[in-house]
KOLTI-745474 format. One record per residue (C-alpha): x, y negated, z; residue number from 0; residue in one letter. Coordinates in steps of 0.1 Angstrom, whole numbers, plus 5000, padded with zeros to 4 digits. Each point is the difference from the previous one (the first is absolute). Layout:
BEGIN
ATOM     u     v     w  drenfi  doba
ATOM     X     Y     Z     NUM     A
...
END
This chain:
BEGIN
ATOM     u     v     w  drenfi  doba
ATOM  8551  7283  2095       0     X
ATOM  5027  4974  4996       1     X
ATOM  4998  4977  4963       2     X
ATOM  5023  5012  4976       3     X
ATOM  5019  4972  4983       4     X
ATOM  5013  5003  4964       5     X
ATOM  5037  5001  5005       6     X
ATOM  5006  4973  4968       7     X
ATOM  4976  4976  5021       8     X
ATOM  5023  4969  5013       9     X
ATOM  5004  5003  5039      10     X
ATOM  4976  4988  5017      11     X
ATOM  5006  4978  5039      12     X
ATOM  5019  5027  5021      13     X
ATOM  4978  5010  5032      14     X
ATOM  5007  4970  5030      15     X
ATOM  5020  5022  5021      16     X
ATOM  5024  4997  4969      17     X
ATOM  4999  4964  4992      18     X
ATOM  5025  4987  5028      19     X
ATOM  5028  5005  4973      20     X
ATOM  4980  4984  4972      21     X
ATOM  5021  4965  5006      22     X
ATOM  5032  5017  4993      23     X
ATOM  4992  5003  4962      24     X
ATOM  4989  4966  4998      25     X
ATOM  5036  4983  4992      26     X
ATOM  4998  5030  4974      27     X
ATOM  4965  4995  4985      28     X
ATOM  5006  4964  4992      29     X
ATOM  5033  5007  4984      30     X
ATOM  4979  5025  4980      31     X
ATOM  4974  4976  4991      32     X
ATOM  5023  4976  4984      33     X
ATOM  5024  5019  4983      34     X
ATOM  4969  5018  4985      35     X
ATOM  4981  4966  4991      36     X
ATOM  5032  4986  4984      37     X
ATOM  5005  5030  4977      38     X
ATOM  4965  5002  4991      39     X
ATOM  5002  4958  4988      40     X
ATOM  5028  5014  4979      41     X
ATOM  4987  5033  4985      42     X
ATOM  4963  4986  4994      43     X
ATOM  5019  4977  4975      44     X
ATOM  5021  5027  4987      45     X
ATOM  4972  5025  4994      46     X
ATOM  4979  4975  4983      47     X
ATOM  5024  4994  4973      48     X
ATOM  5006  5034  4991      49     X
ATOM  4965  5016  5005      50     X
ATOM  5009  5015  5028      51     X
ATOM  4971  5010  5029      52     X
ATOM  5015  5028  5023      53     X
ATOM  5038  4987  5011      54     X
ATOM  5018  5007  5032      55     X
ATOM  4996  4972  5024      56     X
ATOM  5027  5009  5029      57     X
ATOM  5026  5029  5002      58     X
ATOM  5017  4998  5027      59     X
ATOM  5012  4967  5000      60     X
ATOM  5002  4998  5038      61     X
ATOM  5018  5033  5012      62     X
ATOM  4983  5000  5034      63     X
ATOM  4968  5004  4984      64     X
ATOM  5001  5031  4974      65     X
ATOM  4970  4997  4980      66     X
ATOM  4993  4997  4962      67     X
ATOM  4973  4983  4991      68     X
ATOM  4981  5001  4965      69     X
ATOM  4975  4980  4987      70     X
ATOM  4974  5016  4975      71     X
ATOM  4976  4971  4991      72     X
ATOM  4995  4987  5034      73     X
ATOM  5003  5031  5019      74     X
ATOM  5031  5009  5018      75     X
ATOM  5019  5034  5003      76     X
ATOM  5020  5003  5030      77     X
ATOM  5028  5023  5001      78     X
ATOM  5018  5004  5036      79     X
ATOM  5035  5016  5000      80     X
ATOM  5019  5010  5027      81     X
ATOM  5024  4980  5020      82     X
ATOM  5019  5006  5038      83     X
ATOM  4981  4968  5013      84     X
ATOM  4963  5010  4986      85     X
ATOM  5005  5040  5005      86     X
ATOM  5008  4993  5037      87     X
ATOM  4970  4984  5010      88     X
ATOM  4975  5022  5018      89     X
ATOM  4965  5007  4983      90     X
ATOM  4984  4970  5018      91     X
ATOM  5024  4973  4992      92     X
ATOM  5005  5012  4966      93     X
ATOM  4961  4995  4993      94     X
ATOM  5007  4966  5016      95     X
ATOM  5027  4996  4976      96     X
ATOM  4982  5010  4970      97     X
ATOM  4971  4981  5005      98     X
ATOM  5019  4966  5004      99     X
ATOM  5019  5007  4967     100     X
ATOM  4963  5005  4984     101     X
ATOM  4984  4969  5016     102     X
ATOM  5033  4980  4984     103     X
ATOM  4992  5012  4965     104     X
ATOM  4963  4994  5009     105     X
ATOM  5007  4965  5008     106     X
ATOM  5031  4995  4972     107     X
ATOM  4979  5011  4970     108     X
ATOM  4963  4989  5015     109     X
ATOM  4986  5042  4987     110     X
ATOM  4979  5017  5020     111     X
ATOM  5014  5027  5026     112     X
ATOM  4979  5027  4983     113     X
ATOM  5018  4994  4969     114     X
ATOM  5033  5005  5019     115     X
ATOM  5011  5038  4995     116     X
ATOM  5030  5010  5020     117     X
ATOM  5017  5038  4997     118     X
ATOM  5030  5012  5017     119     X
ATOM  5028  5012  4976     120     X
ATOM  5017  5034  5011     121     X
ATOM  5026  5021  4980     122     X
ATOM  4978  5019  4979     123     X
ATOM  5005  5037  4998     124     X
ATOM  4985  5024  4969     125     X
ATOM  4962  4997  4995     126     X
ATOM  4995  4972  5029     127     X
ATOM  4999  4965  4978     128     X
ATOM  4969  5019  4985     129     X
ATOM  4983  5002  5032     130     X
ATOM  4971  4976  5005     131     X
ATOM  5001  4974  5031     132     X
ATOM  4962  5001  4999     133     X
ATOM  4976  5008  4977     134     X
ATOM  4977  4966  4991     135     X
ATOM  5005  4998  4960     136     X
ATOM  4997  4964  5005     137     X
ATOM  5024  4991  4969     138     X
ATOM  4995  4965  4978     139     X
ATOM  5011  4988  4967     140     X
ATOM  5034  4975  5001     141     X
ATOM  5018  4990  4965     142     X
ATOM  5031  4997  4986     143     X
ATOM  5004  4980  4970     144     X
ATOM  4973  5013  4979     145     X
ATOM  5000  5034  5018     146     X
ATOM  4973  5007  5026     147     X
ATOM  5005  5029  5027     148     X
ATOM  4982  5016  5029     149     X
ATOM  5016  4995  5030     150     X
ATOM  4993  5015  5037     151     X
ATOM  5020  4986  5031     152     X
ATOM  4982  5022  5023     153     X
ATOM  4999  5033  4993     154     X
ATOM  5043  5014  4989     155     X
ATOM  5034  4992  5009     156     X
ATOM  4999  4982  4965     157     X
ATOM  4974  4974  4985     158     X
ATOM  4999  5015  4963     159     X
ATOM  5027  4974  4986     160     X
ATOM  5031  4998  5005     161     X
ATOM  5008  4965  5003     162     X
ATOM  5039  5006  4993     163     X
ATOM  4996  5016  4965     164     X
ATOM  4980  4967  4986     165     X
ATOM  5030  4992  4972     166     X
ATOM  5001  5036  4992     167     X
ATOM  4966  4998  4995     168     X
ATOM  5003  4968  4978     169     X
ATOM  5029  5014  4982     170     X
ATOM  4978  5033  4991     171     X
ATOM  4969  4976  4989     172     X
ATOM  5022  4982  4979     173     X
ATOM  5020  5024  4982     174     X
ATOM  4968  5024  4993     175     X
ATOM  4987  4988  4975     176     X
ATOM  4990  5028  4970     177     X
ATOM  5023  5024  5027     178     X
ATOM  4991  5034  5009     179     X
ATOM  5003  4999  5038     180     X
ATOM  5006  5025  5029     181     X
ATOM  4996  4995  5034     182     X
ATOM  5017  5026  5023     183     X
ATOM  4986  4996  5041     184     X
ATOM  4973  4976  4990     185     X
ATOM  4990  4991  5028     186     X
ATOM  4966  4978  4997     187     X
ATOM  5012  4996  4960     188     X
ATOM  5011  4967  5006     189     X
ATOM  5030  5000  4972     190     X
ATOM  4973  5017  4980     191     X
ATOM  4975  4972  5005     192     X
ATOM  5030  4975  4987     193     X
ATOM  5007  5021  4976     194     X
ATOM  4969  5004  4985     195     X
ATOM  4989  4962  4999     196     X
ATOM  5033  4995  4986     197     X
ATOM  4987  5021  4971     198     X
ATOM  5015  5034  5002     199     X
ATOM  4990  5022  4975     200     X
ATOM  4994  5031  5024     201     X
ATOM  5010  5005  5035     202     X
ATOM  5001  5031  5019     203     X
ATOM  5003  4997  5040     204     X
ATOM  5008  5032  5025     205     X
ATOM  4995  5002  5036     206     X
ATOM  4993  5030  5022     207     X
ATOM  4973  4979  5022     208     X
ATOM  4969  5003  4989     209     X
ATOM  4992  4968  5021     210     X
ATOM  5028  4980  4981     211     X
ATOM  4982  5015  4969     212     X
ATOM  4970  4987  5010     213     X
ATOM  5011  4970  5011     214     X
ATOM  5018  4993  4967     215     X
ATOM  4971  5011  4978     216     X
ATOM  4981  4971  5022     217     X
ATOM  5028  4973  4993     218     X
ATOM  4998  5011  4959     219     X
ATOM  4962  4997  5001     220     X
ATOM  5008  4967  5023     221     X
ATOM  5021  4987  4971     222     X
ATOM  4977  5014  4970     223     X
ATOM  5023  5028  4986     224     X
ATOM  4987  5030  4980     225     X
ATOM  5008  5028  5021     226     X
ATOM  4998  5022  4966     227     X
ATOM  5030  4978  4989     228     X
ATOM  5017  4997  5038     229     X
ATOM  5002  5037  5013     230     X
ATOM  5005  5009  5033     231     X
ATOM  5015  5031  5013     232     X
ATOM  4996  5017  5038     233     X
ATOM  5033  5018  4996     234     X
ATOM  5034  5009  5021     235     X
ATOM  5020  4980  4976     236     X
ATOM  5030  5021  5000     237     X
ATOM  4982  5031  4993     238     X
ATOM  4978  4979  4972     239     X
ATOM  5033  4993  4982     240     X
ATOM  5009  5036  4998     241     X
ATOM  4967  5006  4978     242     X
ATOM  5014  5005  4964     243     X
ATOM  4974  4982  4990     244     X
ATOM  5007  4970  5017     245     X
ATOM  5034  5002  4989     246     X
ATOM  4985  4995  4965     247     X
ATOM  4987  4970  5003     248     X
ATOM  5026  4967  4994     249     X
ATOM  4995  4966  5017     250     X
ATOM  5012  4965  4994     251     X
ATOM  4999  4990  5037     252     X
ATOM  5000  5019  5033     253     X
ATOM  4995  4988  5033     254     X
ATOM  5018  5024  5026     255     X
ATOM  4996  4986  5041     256     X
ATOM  5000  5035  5019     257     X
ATOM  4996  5001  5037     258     X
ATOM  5034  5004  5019     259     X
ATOM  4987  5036  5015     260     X
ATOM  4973  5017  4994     261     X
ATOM  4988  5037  5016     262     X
ATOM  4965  5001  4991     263     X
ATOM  4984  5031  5006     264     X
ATOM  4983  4996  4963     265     X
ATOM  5032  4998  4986     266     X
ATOM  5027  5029  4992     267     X
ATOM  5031  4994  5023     268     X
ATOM  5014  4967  5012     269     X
ATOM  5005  4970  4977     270     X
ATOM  5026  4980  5012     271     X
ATOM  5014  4967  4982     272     X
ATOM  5037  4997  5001     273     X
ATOM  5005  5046  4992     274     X
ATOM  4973  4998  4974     275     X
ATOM  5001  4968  4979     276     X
ATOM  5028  5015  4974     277     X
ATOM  4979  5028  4989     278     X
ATOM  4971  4977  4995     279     X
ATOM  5018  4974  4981     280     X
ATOM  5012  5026  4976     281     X
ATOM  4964  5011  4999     282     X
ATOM  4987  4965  4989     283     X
ATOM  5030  4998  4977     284     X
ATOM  4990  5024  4978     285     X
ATOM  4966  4985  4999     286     X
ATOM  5006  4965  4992     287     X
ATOM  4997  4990  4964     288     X
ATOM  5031  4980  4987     289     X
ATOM  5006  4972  5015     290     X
ATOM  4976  5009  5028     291     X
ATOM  5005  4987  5039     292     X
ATOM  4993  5015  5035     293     X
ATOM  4995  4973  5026     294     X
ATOM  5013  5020  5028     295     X
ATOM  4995  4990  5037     296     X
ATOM  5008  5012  5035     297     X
ATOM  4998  4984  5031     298     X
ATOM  5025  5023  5020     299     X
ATOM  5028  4978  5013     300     X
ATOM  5027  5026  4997     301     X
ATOM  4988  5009  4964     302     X
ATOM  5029  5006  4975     303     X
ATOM  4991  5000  4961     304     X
ATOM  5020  5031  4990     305     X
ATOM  5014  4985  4965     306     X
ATOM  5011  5036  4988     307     X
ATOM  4964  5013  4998     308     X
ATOM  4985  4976  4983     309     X
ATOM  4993  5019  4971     310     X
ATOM  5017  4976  4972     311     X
ATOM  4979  4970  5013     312     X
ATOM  5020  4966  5004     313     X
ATOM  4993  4989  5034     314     X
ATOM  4992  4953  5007     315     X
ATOM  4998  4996  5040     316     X
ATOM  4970  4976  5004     317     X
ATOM  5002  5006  5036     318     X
ATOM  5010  4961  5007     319     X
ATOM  4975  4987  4975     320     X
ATOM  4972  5025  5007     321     X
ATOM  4992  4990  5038     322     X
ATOM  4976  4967  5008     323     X
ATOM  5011  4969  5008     324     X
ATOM  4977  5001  5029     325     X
ATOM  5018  5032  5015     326     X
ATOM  5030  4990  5026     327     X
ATOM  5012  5039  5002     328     X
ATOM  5014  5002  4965     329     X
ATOM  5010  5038  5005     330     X
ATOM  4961  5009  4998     331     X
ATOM  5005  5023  4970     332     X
ATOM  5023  5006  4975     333     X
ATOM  4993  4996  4963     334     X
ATOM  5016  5011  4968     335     X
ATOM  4990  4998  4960     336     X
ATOM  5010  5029  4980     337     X
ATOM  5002  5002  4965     338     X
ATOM  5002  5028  4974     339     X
ATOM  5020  4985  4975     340     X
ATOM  4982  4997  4964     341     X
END
């Protein structure tokens, strides 16, 4: 029986009979290898002023090469997108091609190719950006200002932070102070984690993953929060908010970032971002204290903010000032601040 390789693995050599095309990437490669080693001189700088550990190191920049490359505390995430040029290439030559761009980032950054993680990004469709690449729960601990979280580059579509909601995240920490705080698609519970060493009083956090639950009750025993004052909640969200009781509660700050579609077979009907945001923003509205704000987030590019469902909330677009100075596609969400006036 043949050796199964774990898809997340970087490419290894393609086999000889593959190789004669090998030299065509190397104009490529060493393109690659400097534009990467010149943004990492800059961003190494950048990130150690502002506290910074896990940044996005190359996005793009060269069209001919479509990959996204993260760095997480010496360890790189490698997304590939698609593109004519790389999506014509037959299986063999685009090995070839993959495994040049890896040894230029192996030779740009001096890590080690086993720390090198590279995924292929497709359209996702309903439950599939849940499905595990592999199975290896090798995750490790990476920081963010004061925040620590668990990360894993091998095993999802997604590492466990999402490297574009970092001034959200700060925003959340700063403003949370003595706040009563819910957090709508956790996630791994990292705007709770902010949220929480930024002194909230309370936090609630809903997801209907019970591995996102997990994983966030990791990152609050990571960060040394009382889960007795920082609940978490394996719930649909939408059907969660219906719960009169729920309703009851009032909270000074809510963080909403809801998944552009969603079909999950745990949930009732299909969630989907751009129909369903008005009667959830109404929802929240009439659970917000005065003066209470929803950070609300999507990361649909067609996404519309409906202003006549709103619910009475005054509506701040952060979109401009919410995404990182170290992301070159500045349409990676959308964000707004909403505000039940006092």
């Amino acid at each position: 029986m043949g050796e199964t390789r774990d898809p997340t693995d970087p490419p290894t050599d393609p086999p000889a009979n593959a190789r004669a095309g090998t030299d065509d990437f190397a104009a490529a490669a060493t393109m690659f290898e400097n534009r990467v080693r010149k943004n990492a001189a800059h961003r190494q700088k950048w990130a150690r002023r502002h506290g910074i550990t896990c940044y996005r190191l190359y996005e793009r920049d060269i069209p001919e090469i479509p990959l996204v490359v993260d760095w997480y505390e010496g360890r790189l995430h490698v997304a590939e997108r698609a593109r004519p040029n790389i999506d014509a290439l037959s299986p063999e030559a685009h090995a070839a091609w993959l495994a040049a761009m890896v040894r230029a980032l192996v030779r740009a950054l001096g890590v080690e190719e086993g720390g090198v993680h590279v995924k292929r990004r497709e359209r996702q469709k309903g439950t599939a950006q849940y499905t595990p690449f592999a199975r290896t729960g090798e995750r490790f601990v990476v920081h963010e200002g004061r925040a620590a979280f668990w990360v894993n580059l091998r095993d999802y579509l997604d590492t466990g932070l999402f490297l574009d909601h970092r001034p959200l995240r700060q925003r959340v920490g700063a403003e949370a102070a003595e706040k009563r705080v819910l957090n709508l698609f956790c996630y791994t519970g990292a705007f709770t984690v902010h949220a929480g060493l930024g002194g909230a009083r309370q936090s609630t956090s809903v997801d209907l993953s019970q591995t996102y639950i997990d994983w966030a009750r990791d990152n609050l025993a990571l960060n040394g929060l009382d889960p007795r004052v920082h609940r978490l909640v394996r719930a649909d969200v939408t059907r969660w908010l219906d719960d009169p009781v729920v309703q009851a509660d009032r909270y000074d700050l809510v963080v909403l970032d809801p998944p552009t579609f969603s079909n999950s077979a745990r949930m009732e009907g299909v969630f989907d971002v751009q129909r369903d945001h008005g009667a959830m923003l109404t929802r929240l509205a009439g659970m917000l204290a005065p003066g209470g704000v929803v950070y609300f987030s999507t990361n649909y590019q067609r996404f519309r903010l409906e202003s006549e469902a709103l619910g009475g909330l005054v509506a701040e677009d952060l979109t401009e000032k919410s995404i990182p100075e170290d992301f070159r596609d500045r349409s990676i969400h959308q964000a707004w601040r909403l505000t039940r006036p006092a």
